[in-house]
C-alpha positions in Angstrom: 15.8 -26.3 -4.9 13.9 -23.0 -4.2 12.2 -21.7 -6.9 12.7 -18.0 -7.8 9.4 -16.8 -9.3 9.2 -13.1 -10.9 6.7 -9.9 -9.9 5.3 -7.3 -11.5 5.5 -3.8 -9.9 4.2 -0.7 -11.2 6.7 2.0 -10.0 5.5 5.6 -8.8 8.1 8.3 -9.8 7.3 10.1 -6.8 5.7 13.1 -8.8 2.1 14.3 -8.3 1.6 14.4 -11.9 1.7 10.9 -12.1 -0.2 10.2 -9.6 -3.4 10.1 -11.0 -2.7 7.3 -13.7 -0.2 5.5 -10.9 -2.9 5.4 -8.2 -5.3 3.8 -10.8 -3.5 1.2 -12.0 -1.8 0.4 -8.9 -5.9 0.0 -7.7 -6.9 -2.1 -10.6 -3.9 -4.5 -9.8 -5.1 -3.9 -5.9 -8.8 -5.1 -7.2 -7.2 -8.4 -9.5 -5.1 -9.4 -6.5 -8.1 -9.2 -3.8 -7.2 -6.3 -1.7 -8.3 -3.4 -2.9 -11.0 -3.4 0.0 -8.4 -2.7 2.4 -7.2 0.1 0.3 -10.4 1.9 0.2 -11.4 1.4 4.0 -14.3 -1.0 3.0 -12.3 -3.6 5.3 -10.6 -2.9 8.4 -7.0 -4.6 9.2 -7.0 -6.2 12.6 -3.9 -5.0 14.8 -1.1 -7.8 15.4 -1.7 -8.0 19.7 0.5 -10.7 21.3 -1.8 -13.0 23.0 -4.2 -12.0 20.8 -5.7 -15.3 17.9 -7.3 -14.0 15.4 -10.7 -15.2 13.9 -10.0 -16.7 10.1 -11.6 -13.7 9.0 -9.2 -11.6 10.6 -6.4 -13.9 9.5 -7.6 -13.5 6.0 -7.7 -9.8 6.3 -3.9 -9.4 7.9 -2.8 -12.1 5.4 -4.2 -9.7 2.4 -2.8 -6.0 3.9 0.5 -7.9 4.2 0.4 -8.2 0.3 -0.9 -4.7 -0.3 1.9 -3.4 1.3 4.7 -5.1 -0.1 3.3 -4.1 -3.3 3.2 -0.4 -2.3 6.6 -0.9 -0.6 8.2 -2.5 -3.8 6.3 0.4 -6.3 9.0 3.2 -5.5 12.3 3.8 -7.2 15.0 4.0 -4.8 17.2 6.5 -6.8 14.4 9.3 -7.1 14.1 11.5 -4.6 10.8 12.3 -4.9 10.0 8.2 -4.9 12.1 8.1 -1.5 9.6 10.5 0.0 6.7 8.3 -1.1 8.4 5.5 0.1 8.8 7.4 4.0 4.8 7.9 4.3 4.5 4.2 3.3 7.2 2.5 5.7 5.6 5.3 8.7 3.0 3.1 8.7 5.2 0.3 10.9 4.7 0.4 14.1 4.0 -2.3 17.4 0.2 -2.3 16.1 1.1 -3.3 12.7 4.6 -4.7 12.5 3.9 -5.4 8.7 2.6 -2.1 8.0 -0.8 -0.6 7.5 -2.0 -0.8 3.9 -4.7 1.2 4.1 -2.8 4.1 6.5 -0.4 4.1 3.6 -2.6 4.9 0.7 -4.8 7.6 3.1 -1.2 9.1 3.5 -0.6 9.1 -0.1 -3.3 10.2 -1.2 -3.6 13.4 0.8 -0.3 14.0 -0.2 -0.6 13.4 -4.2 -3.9 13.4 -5.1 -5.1 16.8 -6.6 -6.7 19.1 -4.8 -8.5 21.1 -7.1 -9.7 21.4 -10.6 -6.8 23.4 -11.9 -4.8 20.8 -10.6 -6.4 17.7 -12.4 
């Protein structure tokens, strides 16, 4: 029998007030579970090419984005509107190159929309 196993998602509300404290612990949780490289741009995901084997590194690397981006897939609230429009510059990140999503695309496009901007902001 399949076993159901539970996980733990830290939800953004959508609102650039919160990002600050979201995109922090949603990092620290990036950092505990191995990925938070690929967040940051300190490693590069490999595109998904038919045809195409990827080295072990590689592998490793696609196998890791592919959790970073479930969790930043799972972190929004479906009945918040400003959460659904977090959620649309995550799931942009699809396409042929990366069927699974980018990780990394996905936090760039979050962060230039949320993070602050300016002192008065902060």
């Amino acid at each position: 029998m399949a076993e159901e196993k539970s996980i733990r998602v830290i939800v953004f509300s959508g609102l650039q007030a919160d990002w600050d404290m979201w995109s922090t612990q949603f990092m620290a949780q990036a950092a505990r579970k191995g990925y938070d490289d690929i967040l940051n741009g300190e490693r590069t995901v490999p595109k998904e090419e038919s045809g195409v084997t990827l080295s072990a590194t590689e592998k490793s690397t696609a196998k890791a984005n592919k959790q970073a981006f479930s969790d930043l897939a799972l972190s929004f609230d479906a009945s918040k509107t400003a959460s659904k429009a977090a959620f649309k510059l995550v799931r942009r990140t699809k396409n042929e190159d990366y069927p699974y999503g980018n990780a990394y695309k996905a936090w760039v496009e979050l962060e230039e929309k949320y993070k602050p901007k300016t002192n008065l902001s902060l």
